[in-house]
C-alpha positions as CSV (number, residue, x, y, z in Angstrom):
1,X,17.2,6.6,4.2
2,X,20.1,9.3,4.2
3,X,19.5,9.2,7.5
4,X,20.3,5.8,8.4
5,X,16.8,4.8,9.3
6,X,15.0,1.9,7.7
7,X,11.5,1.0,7.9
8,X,9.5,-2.0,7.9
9,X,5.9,-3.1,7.8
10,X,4.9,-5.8,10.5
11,X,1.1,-6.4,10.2
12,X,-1.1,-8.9,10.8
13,X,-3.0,-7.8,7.3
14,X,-3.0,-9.9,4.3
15,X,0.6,-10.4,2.3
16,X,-1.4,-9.1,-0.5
17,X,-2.8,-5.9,1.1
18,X,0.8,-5.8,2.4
19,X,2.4,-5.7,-1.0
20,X,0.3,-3.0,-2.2
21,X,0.4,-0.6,0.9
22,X,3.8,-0.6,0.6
23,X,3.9,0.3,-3.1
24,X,1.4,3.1,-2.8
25,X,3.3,4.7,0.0
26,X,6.7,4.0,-1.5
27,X,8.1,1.3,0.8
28,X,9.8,-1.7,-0.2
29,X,7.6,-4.2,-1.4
30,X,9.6,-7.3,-0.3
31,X,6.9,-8.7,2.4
32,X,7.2,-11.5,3.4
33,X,4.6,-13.8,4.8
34,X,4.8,-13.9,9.2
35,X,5.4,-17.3,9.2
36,X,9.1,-17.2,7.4
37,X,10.6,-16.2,10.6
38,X,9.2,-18.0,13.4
39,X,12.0,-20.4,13.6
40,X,14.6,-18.8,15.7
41,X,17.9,-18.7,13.4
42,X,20.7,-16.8,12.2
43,X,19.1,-16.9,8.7
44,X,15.7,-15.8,10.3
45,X,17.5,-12.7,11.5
46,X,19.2,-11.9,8.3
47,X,15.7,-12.2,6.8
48,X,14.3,-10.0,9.5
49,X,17.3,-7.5,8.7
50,X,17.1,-7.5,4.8
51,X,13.3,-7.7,4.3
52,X,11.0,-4.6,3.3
53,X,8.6,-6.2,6.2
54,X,6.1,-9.2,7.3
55,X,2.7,-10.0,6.5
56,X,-0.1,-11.9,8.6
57,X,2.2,-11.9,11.7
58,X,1.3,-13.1,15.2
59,X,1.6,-10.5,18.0
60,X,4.8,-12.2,19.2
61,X,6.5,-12.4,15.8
62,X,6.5,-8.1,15.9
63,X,8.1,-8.8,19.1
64,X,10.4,-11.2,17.9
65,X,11.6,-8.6,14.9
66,X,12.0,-6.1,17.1
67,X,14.2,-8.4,19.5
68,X,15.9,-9.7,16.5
69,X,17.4,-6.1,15.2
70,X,18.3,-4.7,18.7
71,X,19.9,-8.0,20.1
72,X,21.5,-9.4,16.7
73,X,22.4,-5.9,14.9
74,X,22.3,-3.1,17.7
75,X,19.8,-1.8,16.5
76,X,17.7,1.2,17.8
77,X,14.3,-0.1,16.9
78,X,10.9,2.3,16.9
79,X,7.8,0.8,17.0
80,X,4.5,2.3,16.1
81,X,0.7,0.4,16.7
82,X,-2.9,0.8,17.2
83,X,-4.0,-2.4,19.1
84,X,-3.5,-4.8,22.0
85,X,-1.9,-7.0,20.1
86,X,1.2,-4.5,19.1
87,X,2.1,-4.1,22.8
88,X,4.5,-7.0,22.9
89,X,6.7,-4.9,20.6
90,X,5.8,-1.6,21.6
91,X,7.2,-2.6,25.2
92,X,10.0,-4.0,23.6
93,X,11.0,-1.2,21.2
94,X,13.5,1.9,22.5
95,X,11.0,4.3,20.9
96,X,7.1,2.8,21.1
């Protein structure tokens, strides 16, 4: 954090499993459910920006957060992910 960098879960997991994952590793625990930002707004990207992450996302809702932070907030956006279903974002992200 004194560093400038923020981090936020995006995972297609359960908001629940979410929650808790974040509290046991010390992460902001303000998940949101996936489906609070797939209408394209300025709101949804504030969201995006000011939320501790996403729960039971789509594949193309990581993308869309990623989008969202480099095109809205110039953003340098890393993106970490263990499936086929990350690479949307991964190929999106300036560090994948």
């Amino acid at each position: 954090q004194a560093a400038g960098i923020d981090v936020k879960m995006v995972t297609g997991d359960h908001l629940n499993i979410a929650r808790e994952t974040a509290r046991i590793v010390g992460m902001s625990t303000q998940i949101l459910p996936g489906e609070t930002i797939r209408e394209a707004s300025y709101t949804r990207d504030e969201l995006i920006r000011d939320a501790g992450g996403f729960a039971q996302v789509l594949p193309r809702d990581k993308r869309e957060v990623v989008l969202a932070l480099q095109s809205r907030y110039d953003l340098v956006v890393g993106m970490t992910g263990d499936g086929v279903n990350d690479a949307p974002a991964l190929s999106a992200a300036q560090c994948g």
